[in-house]
VOKE-790649 format. One record per residue: z, x, y negated of N, C-alpha, C, O in turn; residue in three letters; residue number from 1. Coordinates in nm, 4 decimals, m for minus. Layout:
BEGIN
((Z, X, Y), (Z, X, Y), (Z, X, Y), (Z, X, Y), ALA, NUM)
...
This chain:
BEGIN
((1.8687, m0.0373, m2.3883), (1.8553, m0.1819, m2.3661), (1.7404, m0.2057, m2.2687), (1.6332, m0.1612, m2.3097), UNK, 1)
((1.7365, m0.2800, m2.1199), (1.6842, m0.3221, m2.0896), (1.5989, m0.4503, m2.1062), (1.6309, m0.5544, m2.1637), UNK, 2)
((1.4734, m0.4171, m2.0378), (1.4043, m0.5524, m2.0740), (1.4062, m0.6484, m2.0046), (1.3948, m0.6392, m1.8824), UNK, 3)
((1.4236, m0.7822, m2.0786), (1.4709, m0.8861, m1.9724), (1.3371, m0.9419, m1.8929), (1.2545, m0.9941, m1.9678), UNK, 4)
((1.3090, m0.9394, m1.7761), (1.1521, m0.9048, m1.7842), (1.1427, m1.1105, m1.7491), (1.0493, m1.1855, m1.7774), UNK, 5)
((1.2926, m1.1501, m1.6731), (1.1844, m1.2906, m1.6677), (1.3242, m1.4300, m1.7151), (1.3770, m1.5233, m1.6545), UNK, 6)
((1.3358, m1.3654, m1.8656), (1.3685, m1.4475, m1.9654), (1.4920, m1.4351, m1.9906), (1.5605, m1.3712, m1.9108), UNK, 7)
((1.5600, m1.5007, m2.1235), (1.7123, m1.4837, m2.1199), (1.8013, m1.5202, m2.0684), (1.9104, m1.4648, m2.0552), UNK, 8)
((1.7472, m1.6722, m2.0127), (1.8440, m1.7617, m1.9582), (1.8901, m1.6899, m1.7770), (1.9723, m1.7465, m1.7049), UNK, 9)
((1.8124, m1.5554, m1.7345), (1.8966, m1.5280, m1.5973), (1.9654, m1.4089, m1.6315), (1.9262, m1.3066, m1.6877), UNK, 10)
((2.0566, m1.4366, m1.5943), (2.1214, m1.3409, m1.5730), (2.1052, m1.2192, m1.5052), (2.0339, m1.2072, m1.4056), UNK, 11)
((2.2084, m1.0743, m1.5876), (2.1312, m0.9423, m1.5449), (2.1008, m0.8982, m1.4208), (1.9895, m0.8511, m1.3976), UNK, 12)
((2.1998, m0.9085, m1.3225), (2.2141, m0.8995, m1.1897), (2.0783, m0.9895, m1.1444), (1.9854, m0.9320, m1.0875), UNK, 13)
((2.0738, m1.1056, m1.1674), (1.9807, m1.1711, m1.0785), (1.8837, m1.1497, m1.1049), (1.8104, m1.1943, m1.0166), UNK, 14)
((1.8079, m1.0857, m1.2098), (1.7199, m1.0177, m1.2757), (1.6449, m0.9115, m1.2116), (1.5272, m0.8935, m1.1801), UNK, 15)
((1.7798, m0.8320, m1.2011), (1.7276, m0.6759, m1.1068), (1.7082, m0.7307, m0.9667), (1.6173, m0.6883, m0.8954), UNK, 16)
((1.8194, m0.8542, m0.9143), (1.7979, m0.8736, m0.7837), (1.5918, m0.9265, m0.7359), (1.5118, m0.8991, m0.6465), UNK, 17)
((1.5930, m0.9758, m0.8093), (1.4285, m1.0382, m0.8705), (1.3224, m0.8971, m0.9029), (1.2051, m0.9007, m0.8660), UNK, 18)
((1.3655, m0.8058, m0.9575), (1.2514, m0.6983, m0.9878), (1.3030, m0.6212, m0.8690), (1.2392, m0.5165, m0.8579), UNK, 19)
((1.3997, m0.6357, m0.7721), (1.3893, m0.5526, m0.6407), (1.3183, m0.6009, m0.5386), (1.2305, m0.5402, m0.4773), UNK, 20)
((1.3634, m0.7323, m0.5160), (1.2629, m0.8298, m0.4762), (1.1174, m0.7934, m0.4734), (1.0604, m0.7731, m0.3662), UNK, 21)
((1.0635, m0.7858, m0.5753), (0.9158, m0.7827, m0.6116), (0.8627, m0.6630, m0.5558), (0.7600, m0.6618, m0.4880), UNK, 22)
((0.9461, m0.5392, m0.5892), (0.9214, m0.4163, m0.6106), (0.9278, m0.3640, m0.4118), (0.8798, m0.2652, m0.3562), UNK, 23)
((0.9776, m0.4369, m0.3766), (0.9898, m0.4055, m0.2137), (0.8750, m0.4627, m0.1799), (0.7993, m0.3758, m0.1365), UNK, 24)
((0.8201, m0.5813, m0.1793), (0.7259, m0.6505, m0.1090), (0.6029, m0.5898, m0.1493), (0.5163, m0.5751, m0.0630), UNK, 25)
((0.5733, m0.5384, m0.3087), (0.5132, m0.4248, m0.3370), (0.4863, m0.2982, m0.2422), (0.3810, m0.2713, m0.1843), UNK, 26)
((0.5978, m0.2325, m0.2407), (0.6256, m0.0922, m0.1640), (0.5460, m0.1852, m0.0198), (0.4251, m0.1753, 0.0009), UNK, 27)
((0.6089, m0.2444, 0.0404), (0.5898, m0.2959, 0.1693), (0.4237, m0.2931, 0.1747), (0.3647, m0.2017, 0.2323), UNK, 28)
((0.3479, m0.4121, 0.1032), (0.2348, m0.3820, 0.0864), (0.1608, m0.2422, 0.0970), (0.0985, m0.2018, 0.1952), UNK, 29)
((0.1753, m0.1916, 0.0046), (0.1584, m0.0667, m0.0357), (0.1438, 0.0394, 0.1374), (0.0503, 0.1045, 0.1840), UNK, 30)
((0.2709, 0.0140, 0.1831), (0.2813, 0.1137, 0.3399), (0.1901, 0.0233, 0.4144), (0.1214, 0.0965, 0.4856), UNK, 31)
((0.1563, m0.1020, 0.4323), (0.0882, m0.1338, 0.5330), (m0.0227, m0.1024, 0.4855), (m0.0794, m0.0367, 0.5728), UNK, 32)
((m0.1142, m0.1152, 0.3590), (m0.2715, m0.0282, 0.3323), (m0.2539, 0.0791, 0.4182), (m0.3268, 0.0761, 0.5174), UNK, 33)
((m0.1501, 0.2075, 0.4049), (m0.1780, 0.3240, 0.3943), (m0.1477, 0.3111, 0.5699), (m0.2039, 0.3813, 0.6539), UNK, 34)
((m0.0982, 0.2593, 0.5839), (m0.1049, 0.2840, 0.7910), (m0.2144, 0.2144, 0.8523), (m0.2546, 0.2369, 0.9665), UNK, 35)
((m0.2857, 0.0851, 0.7323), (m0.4016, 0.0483, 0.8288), (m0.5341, 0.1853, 0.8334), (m0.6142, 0.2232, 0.9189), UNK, 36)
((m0.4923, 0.2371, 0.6568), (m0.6222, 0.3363, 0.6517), (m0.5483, 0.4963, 0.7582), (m0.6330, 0.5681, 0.8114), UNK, 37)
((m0.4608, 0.5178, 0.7690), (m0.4647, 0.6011, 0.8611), (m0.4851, 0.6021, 1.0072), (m0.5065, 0.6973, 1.0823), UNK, 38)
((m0.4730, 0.4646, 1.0339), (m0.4806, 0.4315, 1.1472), (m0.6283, 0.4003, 1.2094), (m0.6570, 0.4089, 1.3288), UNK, 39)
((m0.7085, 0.3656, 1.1126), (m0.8597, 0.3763, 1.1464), (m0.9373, 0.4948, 1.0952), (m1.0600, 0.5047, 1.0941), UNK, 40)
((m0.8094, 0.6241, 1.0338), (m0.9259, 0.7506, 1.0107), (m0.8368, 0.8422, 1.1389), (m0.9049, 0.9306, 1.1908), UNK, 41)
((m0.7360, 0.8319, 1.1761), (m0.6833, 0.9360, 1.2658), (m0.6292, 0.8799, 1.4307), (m0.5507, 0.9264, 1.5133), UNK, 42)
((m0.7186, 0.7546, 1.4256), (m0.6403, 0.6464, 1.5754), (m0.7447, 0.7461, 1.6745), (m0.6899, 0.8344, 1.7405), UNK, 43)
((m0.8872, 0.7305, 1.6827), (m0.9524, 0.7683, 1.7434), (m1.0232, 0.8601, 1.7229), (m1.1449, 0.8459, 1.7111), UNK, 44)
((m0.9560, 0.9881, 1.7131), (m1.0354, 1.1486, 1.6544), (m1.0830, 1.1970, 1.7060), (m1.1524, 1.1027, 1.7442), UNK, 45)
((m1.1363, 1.3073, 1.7763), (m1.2313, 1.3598, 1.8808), (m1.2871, 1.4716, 1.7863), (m1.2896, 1.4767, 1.6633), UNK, 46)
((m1.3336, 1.5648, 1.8873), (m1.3863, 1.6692, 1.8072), (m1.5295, 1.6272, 1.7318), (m1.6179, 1.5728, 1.7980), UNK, 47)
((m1.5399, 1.6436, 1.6494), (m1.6922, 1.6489, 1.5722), (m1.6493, 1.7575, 1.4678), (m1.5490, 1.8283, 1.4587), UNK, 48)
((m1.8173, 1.7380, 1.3564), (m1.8548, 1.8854, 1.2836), (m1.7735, 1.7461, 1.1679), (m1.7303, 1.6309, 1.1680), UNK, 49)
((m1.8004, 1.8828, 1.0713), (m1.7309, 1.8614, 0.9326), (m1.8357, 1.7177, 0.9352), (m1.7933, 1.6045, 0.9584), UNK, 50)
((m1.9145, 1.7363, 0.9193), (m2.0375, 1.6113, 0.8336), (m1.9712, 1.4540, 0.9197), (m1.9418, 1.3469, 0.8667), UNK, 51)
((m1.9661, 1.4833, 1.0288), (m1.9527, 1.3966, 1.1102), (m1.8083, 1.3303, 1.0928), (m1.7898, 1.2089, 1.0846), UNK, 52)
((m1.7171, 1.4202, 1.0887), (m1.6067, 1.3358, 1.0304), (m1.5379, 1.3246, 0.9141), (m1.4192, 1.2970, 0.8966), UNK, 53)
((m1.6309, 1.3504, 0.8303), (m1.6134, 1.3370, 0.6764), (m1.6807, 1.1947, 0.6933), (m1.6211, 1.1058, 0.6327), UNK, 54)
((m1.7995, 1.1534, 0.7678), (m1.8944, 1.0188, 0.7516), (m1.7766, 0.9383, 0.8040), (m1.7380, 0.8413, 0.7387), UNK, 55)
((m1.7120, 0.9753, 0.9279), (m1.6353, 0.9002, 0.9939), (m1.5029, 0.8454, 0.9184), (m1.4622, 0.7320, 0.9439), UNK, 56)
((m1.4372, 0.9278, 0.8257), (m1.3071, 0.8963, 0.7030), (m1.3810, 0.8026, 0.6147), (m1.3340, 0.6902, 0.5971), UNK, 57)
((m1.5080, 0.8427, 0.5493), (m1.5568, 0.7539, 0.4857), (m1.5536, 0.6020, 0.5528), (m1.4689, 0.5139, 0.5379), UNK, 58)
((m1.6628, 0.6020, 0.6239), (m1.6451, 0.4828, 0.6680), (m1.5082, 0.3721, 0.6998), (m1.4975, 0.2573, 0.6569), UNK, 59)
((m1.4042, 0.4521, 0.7940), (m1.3160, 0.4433, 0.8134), (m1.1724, 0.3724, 0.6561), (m1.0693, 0.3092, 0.6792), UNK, 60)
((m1.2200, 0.4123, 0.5288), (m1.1783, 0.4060, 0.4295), (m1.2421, 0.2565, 0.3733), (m1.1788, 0.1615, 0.3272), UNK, 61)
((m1.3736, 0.2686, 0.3916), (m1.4433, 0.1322, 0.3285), (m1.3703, 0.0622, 0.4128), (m1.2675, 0.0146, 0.3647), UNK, 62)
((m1.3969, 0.0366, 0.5497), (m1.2613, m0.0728, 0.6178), (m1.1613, m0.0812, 0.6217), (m1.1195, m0.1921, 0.6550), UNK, 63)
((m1.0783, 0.0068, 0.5968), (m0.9414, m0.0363, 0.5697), (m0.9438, m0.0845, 0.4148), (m0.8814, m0.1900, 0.4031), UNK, 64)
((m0.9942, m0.0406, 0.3008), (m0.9726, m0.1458, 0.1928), (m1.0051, m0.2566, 0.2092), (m0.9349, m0.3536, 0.1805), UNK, 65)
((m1.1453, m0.2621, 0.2706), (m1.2051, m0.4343, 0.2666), (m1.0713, m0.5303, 0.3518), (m1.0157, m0.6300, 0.3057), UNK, 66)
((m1.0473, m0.4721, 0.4696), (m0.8964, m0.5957, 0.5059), (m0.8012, m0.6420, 0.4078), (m0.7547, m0.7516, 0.3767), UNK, 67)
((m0.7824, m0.4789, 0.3549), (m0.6622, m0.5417, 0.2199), (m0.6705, m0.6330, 0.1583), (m0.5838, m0.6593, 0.0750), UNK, 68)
């Protein structure tokens, strides 16, 4: 038995159509974080030492969450 997650009165179909709904714009979300944070740790790479671009991912990480 599934759970009716948003009440009895909808029906099953429109239900799932509603938790696909959600669940995409989710996912969607979800891929644009992960391409803004790759995109500001691997857009502009260049050679440096370990320290240097370990500081550089870091950083790179604090800004892409703070946009989110």
């Amino acid at each position: 038995m599934k759970a009716q997650l948003y009440g009895n009165r909808v029906p099953l179909y429109k239900a799932n159509q509603m938790w696909r709904a959600a669940r995409a714009k989710h996912i969607q979300r979800d891929l644009q974080a992960t391409q803004i944070m790759t995109n500001s740790i691997f857009g502009s790479m260049t050679n440096f030492t370990y320290g240097q671009n370990s500081q550089i991912i870091k950083q790179a990480t604090v800004r892409a969450l703070k946009t989110v």
